[in-house]
N, C-alpha and C positions, 0 to 999 in steps of 0.2 A: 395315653395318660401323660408321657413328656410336654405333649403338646398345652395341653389342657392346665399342667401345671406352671408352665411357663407362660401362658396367658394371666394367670394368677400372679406371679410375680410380677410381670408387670401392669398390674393395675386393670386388670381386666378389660383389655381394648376389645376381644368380640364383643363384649357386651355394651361397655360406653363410649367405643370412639367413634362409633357414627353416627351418635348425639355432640361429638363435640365435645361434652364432657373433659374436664381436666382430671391427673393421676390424683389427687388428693379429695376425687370426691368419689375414689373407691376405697372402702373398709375392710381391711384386712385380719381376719381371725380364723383362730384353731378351735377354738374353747370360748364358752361365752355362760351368762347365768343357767341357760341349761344345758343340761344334757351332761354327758362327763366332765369333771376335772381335768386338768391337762395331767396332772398323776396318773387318774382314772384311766383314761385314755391310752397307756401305756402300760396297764396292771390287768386290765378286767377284759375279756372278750365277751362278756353279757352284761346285761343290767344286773342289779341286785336289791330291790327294790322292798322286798319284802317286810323291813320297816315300816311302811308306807297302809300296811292293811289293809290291801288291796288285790293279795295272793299273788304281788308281782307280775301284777297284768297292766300298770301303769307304765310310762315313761316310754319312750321310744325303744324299739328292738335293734333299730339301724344304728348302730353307732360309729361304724366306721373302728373301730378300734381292735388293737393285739394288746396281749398281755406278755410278750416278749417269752412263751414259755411255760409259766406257770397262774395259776387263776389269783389273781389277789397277793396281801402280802406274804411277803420270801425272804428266806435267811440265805441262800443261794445268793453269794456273789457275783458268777456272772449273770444272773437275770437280771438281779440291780443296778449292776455298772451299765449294761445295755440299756434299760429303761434309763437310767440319768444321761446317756447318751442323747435319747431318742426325745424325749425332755428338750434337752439345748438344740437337738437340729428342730423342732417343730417352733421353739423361740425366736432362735437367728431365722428361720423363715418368716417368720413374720413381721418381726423388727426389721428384717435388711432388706425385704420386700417395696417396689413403688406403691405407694398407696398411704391411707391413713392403718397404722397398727393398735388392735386391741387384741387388749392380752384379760381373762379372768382375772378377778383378784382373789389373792394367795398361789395362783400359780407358779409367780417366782417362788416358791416356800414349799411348792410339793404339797398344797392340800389337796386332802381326801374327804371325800363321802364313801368310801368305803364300797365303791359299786355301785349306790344310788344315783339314778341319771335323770329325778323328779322328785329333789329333797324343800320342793318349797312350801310344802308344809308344815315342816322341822324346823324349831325356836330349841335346839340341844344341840348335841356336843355332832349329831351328824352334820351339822352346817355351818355350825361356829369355824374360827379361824384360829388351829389352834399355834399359840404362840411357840408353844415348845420346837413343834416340828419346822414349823419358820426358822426356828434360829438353830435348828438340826442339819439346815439344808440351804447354812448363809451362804457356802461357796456357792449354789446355783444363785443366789438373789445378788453376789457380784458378780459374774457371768451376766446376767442381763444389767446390771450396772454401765458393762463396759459395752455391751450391745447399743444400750441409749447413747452413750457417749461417741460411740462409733458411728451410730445414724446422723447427732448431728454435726460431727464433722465432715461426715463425707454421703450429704443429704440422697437417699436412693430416689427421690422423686425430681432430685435434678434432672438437666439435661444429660441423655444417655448415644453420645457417639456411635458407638462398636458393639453388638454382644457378639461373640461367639460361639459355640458348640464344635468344640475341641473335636468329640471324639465321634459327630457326624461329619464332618469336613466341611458343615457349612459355615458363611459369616456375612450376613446379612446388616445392613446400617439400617437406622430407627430402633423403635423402642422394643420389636417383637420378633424373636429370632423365627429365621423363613428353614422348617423343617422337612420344606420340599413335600412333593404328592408321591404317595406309596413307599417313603421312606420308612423302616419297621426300626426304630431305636433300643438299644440295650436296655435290659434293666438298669446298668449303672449311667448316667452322665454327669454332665460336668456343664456347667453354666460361668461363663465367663464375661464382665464387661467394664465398660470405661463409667466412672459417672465425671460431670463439669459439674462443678459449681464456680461461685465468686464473681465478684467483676469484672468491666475490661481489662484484660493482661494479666487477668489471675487463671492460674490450672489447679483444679485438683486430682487426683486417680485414685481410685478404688477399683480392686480386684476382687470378687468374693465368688469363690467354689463353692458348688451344690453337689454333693456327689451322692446318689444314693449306692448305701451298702452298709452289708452288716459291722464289716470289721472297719477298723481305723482306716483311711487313705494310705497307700504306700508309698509314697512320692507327696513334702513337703514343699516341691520347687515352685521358686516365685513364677508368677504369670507374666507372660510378655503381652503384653498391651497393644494393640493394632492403635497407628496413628490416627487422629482424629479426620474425621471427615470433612464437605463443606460445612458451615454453620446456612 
């Protein structure tokens, strides 16, 4: 799964680097017009479709999704702090990802279909965008504010010297960290690298940690940067 997800961040070279293919003509998304919401996606462990009159037998069953806990909405603080967690790490994954990022709209805002994962029948309130909860849920819409702002300053589809894998010991140069044959990874890692941008005689660095796990990271310390390699 490290593997496979670290392919994805960077732009998916098994599948387009031996067409040649450059990083910006792979599309990166979590969420799209179907299937869940990126709320949904972190509230529902099934579809709920039964608006639909259709006995809930439309829409896909696969979603790939937790409900962090409990099934739909909760007045439980920590299910909600962790879903608004789980929110921003599926965001920053995707924004600070090599590749082109698409994100749903209203995602930044927390919208909901309520469990429906095949609402494009619905011209009502299950599909509309509703303004309230947008502006219920502007600290997430600046959160990806400073996401955009931070991609383009410090462009991930640039040139990438270094990645590292901290806590496999490995550190492989190009674009796709070398996880080595029969290496078995933690659940938790840590994704570590350089990006270049700018002209001759300009440097930029960007560090950005992926860690999966449920509670907060324990250790805020900066990243030390491996020097650049040949160009």
């Amino acid at each position: 799964m490290v593997g496979r997800l670290a392919d994805r961040l960077f732009a998916s070279p098994d599948v387009y680097a031996w067409e040649g293919r450059e990083a910006d003509q792979s599309v990166n998304f979590v969420t799209c017009h179907d299937g869940f919401t990126l709320n949904d996606l972190v509230s529902y462990n099934a579809k709920h479709n039964e608006a639909n009159g259709e006995g809930n037998r439309d829409g896909m069953d696969d979603n790939r999704s937790w409900n962090c806990g409990v099934e739909g909405p909760t007045d439980d603080g920590a299910v909600e702090a962790l879903r608004a967690r789980q929110v921003r790490n599926l965001l920053a994954l995707t924004l600070l990802s090599t590749g082109v990022p698409m994100i749903g709209m209203g995602d930044e805002g927390r919208r909901t279909q309520r469990g429906n994962n095949n609402a494009y029948s619905h011209d009502d309130e299950l599909s509309w965008l509703d303004w309230n909860r947008v502006e219920r849920h502007r600290d997430l819409r600046r959160f990806v504010r400073k996401l955009i702002e931070l991609r383009l300053a410090f462009d991930p589809s640039a040139h990438i010297d270094t990645i590292s894998l901290s806590d496999f010991g490995t550190r492989s140069p190009g674009r796709r960290p070398d996880l080595g044959r029969g290496l078995r990874p933690p659940r938790r890692f840590v994704r570590r690298s350089a990006a270049i941008g700018g002209g001759a005689g300009k440097r930029r660095e960007a560090g950005v940690r992926k860690e999966a796990r449920r509670s907060p990271p324990r250790s805020g310390r900066p990243m030390r940067l491996a020097p650049p390699g040949p160009r």
